[in-house]
C-alpha positions as semicolon CSV with decimal commas, in nm:
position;residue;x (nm);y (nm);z (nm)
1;X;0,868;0,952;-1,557
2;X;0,679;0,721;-1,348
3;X;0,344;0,653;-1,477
4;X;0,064;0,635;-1,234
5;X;0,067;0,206;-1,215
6;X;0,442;0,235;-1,023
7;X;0,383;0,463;-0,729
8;X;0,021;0,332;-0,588
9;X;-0,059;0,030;-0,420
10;X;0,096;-0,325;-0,571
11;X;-0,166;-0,598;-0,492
12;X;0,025;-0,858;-0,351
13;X;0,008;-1,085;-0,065
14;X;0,341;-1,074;0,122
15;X;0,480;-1,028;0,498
16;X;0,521;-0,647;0,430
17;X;0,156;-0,570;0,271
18;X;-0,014;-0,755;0,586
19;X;0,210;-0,504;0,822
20;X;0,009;-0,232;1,018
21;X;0,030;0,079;0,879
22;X;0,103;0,255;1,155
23;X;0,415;-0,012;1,243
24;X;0,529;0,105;0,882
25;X;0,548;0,481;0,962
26;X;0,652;0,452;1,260
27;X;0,975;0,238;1,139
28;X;1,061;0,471;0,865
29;X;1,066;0,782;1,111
30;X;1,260;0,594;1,339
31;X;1,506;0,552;0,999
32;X;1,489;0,893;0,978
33;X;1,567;0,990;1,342
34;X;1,865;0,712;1,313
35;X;2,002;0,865;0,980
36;X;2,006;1,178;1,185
37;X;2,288;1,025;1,441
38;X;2,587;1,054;1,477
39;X;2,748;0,808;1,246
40;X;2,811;0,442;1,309
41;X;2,933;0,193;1,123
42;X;2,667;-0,059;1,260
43;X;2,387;0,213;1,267
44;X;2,430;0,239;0,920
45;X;2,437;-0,164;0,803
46;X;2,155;-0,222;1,066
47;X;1,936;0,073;0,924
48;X;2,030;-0,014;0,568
49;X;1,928;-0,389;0,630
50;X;1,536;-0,327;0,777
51;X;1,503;-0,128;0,420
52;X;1,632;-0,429;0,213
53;X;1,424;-0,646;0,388
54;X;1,104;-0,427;0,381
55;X;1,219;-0,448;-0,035
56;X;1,312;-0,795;-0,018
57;X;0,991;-0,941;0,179
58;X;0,725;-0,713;-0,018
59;X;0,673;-0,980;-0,297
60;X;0,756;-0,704;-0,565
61;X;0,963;-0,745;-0,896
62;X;1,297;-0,582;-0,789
63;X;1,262;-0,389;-1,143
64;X;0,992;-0,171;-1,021
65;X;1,253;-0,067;-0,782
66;X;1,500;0,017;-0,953
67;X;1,276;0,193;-1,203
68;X;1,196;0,408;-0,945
69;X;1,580;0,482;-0,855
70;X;1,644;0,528;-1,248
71;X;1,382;0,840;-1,210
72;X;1,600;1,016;-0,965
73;X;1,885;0,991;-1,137
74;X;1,946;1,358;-1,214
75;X;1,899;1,381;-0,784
76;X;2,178;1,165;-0,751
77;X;2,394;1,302;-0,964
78;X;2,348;1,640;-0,890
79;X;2,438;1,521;-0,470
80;X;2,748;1,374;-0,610
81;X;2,895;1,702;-0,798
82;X;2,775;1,897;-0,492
83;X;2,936;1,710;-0,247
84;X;3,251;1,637;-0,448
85;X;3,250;2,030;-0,527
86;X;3,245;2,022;-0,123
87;X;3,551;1,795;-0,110
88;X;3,357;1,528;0,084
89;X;3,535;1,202;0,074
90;X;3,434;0,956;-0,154
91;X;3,341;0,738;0,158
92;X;3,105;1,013;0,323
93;X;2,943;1,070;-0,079
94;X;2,895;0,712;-0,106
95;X;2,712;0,674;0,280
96;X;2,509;0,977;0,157
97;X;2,375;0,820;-0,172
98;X;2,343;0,534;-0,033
99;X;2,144;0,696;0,255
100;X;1,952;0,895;-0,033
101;X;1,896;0,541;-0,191
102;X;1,744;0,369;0,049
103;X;1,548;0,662;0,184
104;X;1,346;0,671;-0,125
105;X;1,306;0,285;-0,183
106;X;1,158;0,297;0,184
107;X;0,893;0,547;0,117
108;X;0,782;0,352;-0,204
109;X;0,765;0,006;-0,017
110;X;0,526;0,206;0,224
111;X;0,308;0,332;-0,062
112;X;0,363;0,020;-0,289
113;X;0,244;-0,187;0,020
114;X;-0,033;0,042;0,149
115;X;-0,344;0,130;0,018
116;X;-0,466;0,465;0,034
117;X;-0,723;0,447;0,286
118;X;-0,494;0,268;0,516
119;X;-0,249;0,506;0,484
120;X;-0,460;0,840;0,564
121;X;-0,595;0,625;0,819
122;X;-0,294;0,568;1,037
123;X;-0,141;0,891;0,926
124;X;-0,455;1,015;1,100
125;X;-0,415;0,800;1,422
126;X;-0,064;0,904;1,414
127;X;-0,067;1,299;1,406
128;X;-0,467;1,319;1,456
129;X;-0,473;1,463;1,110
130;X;-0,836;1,436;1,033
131;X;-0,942;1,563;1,391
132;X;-0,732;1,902;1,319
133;X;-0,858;1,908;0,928
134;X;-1,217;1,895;1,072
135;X;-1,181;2,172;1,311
136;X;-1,007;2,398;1,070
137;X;-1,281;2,322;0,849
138;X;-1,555;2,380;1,111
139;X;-1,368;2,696;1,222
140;X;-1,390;2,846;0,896
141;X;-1,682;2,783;0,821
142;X;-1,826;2,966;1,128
143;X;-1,646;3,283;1,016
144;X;-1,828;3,233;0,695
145;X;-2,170;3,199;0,866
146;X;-2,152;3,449;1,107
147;X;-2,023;3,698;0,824
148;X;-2,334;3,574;0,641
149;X;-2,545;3,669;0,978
150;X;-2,380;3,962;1,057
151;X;-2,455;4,129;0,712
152;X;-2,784;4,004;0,720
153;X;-2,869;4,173;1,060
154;X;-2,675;4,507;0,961
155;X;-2,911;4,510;0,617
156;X;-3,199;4,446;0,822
157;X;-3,105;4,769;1,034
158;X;-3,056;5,029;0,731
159;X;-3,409;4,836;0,585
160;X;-3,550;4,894;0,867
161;X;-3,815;5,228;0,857
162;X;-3,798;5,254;1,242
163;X;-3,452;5,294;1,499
164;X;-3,536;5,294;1,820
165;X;-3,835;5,434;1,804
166;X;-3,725;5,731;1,516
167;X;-3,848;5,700;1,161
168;X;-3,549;5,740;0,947
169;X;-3,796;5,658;0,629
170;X;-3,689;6,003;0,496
171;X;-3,346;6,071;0,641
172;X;-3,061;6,047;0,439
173;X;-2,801;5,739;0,362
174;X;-2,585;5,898;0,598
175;X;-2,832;5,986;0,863
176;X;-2,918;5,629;0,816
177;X;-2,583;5,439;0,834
178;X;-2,519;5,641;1,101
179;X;-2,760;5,551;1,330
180;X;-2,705;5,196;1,183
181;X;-2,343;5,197;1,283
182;X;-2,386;5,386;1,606
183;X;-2,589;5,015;1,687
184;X;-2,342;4,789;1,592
185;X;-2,276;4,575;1,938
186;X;-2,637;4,511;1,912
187;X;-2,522;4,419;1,569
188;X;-2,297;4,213;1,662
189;X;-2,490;4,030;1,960
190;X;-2,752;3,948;1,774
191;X;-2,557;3,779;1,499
192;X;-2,382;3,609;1,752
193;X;-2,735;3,449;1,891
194;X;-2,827;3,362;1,564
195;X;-2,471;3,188;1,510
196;X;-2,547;2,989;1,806
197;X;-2,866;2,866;1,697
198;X;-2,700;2,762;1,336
199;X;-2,404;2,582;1,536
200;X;-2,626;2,390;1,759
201;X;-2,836;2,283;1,429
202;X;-2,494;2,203;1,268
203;X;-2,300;1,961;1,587
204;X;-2,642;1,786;1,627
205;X;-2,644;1,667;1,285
206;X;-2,279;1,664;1,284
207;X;-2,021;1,844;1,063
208;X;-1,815;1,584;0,819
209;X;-1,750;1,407;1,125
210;X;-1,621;1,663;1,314
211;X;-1,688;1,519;1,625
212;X;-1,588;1,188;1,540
213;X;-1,302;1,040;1,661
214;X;-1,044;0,889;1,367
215;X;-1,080;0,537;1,547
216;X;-0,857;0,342;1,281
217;X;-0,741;-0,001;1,429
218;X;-0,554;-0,314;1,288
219;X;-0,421;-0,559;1,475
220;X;-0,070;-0,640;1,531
221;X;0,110;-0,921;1,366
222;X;0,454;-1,120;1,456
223;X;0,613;-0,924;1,214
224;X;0,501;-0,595;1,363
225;X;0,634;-0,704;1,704
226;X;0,972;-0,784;1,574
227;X;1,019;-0,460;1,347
228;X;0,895;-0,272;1,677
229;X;1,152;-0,417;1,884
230;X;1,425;-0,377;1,607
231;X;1,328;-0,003;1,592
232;X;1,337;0,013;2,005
233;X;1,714;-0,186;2,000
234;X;1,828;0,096;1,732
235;X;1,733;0,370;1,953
236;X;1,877;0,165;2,271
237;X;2,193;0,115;2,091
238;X;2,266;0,457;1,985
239;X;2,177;0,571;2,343
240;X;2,385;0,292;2,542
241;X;2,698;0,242;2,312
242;X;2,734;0,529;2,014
243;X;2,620;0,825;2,218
């Protein structure tokens, strides 16, 4: 298995580790979105190439590489019995482990060449990621608050000696729930106005950044510019000639 030093961040100084982030994802879903066209012989050697570069220009011992290919072996092999039980051709099995191939050395380049921070970063800036995980968060944890409130106020009712004006000191539990219970909008508004109070404690001293905006920025370099336009002339091609 891989042991924790081959699948986190390689410190190197090469083309590919001084990439944006965001240039990096955005290249290996346009892979993805190519590898899901129709099939084309120059497709294929042009999507094939950006990987081997990527590999190539990351300043990393090819071994490491194919290290991490050697620990998918059992994948690969199991593809290649089920598609030969499938009677694919041995050209479309060999496109599709080579596809498999490459896929997987692209995602490691990413995370050899990326540190962490970078990449939740522009995984953030991409799909807003830590915007929605902060709103979930905040979300549940008004449910918990108010359900804190709520029980609070309805104890506070059965506690209380008086209801509306009747002392229910001596009447039974069930007397006294139900008079309780008969009150519970007023219940329910009053939690309410006390959750409003706690939420406008909690946004002005702010909730794990919940309103802050993921703001993560890194400037382009020539590199990026080219890989963006490569990306752009894969999608254009496929459009204008193979489609």
């Amino acid at each position: 298995m891989l042991d924790k030093y081959n699948h986190c961040y390689n410190y190197e100084e090469s083309i590919i580790h001084n990439m944006n982030p965001i240039v990096k994802i955005i290249s290996f879903i346009v892979y993805i979105i190519v590898l899901c066209f129709k099939f084309n012989n120059i497709l294929f050697i042009c999507n094939i190439s950006l990987v081997l570069g990527f590999v190539l220009f990351s300043n990393i011992y090819v071994f490491k590489y194919l290290k991490v290919i050697w620990n998918f072996k059992l994948l690969l092999i199991f593809l290649y019995i089920f598609f030969l039980y499938k009677n694919y051709s041995w050209m479309s099995i060999t496109y599709i482990l080579l596809y498999v191939i490459f896929t997987i050395l692209f995602i490691y380049v990413i995370i050899l060449s990326t540190t962490k921070e970078d990449l939740s970063n522009s995984l953030g800036s991409i799909f807003n990621i830590g915007i929605y995980k902060e709103r979930i968060k905040y979300k549940f944890y008004k449910m918990i608050c108010f359900k804190e409130l709520f029980i609070k106020n309805l104890n506070n009712r059965v506690d209380n000696i008086e209801y509306n004006g009747f002392d229910i000191r001596y009447r039974s539990f069930i007397i006294r729930w139900g008079l309780v219970l008969s009150s519970i909008k007023d219940i329910y508004r009053d939690s309410k106005k006390d959750l409003r109070k706690r939420e406008r404690y909690i946004l002005k001293k702010g909730f794990n950044g919940y309103n802050k905006r993921n703001n993560y920025h890194k400037k382009l370099s020539f590199i990026d510019y080219v890989i963006v336009l490569y990306d752009v002339f894969l999608i254009v091609y496929y459009i204008m000639v193979v489609r």
